[in-house]
C-alpha positions in Angstrom: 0.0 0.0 0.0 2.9 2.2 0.8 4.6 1.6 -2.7 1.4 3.0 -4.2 1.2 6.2 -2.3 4.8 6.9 -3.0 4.3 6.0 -6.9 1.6 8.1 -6.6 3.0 11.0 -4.8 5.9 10.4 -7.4 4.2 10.4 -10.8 1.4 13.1 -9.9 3.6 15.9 -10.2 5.7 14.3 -13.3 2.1 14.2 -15.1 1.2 18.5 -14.1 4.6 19.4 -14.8 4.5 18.1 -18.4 0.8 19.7 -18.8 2.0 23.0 -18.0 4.8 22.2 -19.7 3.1 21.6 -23.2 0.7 24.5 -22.7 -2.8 25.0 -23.7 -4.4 26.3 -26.9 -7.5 27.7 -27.2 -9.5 28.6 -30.7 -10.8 32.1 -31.2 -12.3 35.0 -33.5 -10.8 38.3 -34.5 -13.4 39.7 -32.7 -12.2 37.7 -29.5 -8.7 38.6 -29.2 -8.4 41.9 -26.8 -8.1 45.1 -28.8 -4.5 45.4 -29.0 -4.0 42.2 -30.9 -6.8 43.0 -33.4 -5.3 45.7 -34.7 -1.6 44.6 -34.8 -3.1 41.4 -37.1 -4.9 44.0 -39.1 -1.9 46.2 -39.5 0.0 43.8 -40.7 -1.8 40.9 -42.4 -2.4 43.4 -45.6 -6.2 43.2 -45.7 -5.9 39.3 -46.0 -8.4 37.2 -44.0 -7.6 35.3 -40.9 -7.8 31.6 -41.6 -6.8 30.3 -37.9 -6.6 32.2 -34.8 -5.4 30.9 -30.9 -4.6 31.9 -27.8 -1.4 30.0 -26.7 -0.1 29.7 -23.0 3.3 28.2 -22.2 4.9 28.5 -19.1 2.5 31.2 -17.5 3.3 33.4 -21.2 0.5 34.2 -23.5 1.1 34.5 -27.2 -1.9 35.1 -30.1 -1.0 33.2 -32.9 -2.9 34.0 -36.6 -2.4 32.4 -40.1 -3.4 34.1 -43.2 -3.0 33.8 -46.7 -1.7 36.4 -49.5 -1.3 35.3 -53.2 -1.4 31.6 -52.3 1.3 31.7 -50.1 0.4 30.6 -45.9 2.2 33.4 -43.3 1.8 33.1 -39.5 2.2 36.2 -37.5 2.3 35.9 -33.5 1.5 39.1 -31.2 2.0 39.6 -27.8 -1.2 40.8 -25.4 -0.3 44.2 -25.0 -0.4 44.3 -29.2 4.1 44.1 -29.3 4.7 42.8 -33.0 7.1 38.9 -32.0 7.0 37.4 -35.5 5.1 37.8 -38.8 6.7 35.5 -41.3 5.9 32.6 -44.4 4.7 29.7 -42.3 6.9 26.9 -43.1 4.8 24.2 -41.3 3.6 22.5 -44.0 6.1 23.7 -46.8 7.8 19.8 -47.3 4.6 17.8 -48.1 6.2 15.6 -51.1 7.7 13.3 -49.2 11.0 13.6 -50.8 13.5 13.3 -47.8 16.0 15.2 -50.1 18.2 12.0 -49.1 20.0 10.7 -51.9 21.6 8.1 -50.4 19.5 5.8 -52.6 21.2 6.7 -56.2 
């Protein structure tokens, strides 16, 4: 009974260090984001609609992170609270989709 208390008083905070760790991300409108934000995405998106907004929190640090599209091509911008510019750049998530490992180790 012992060994379970102390696995348990063990592995308890393992498990809510790593969720705090990994953070939480929560799905919102434009309209959503507090007023600040709104108008550094609008500022700087060039007119081009918002195709994701979220909220993220890491570590106790909230950042609003958008993606929008301009002539075909996926961007990502990310904006502190208080409306601070951190990054508005091509969104390379997705850019590699052929598969091609660029490995040619098989010639």
């Amino acid at each position: 009974m012992s060994k379970k208390i102390l696995l348990i008083a063990f592995v308890l905070p393992l498990f809510a260090i790593a969720c705090v760790a990994v953070g939480k991300s929560t799905k919102l409108k434009l309209a959503d984001a507090p007023e600040p934000v709104q108008k550094t995405i609008k500022a700087n998106t060039l007119g081009a609609a918002i195709t994701d907004l979220e909220k993220q929190e890491k570590n106790g640090v909230v950042v609003y992170e958008a993606d929008y599209k301009v002539a075909g091509k996926e961007y990502e911008i990310r904006v502190a609270p208080d409306g601070k510019l951190l990054s508005n750049m091509p969104d390379d998530e997705d850019e590699d989709d052929d598969d091609d490992d660029d490995d040619d180790d098989d010639d």
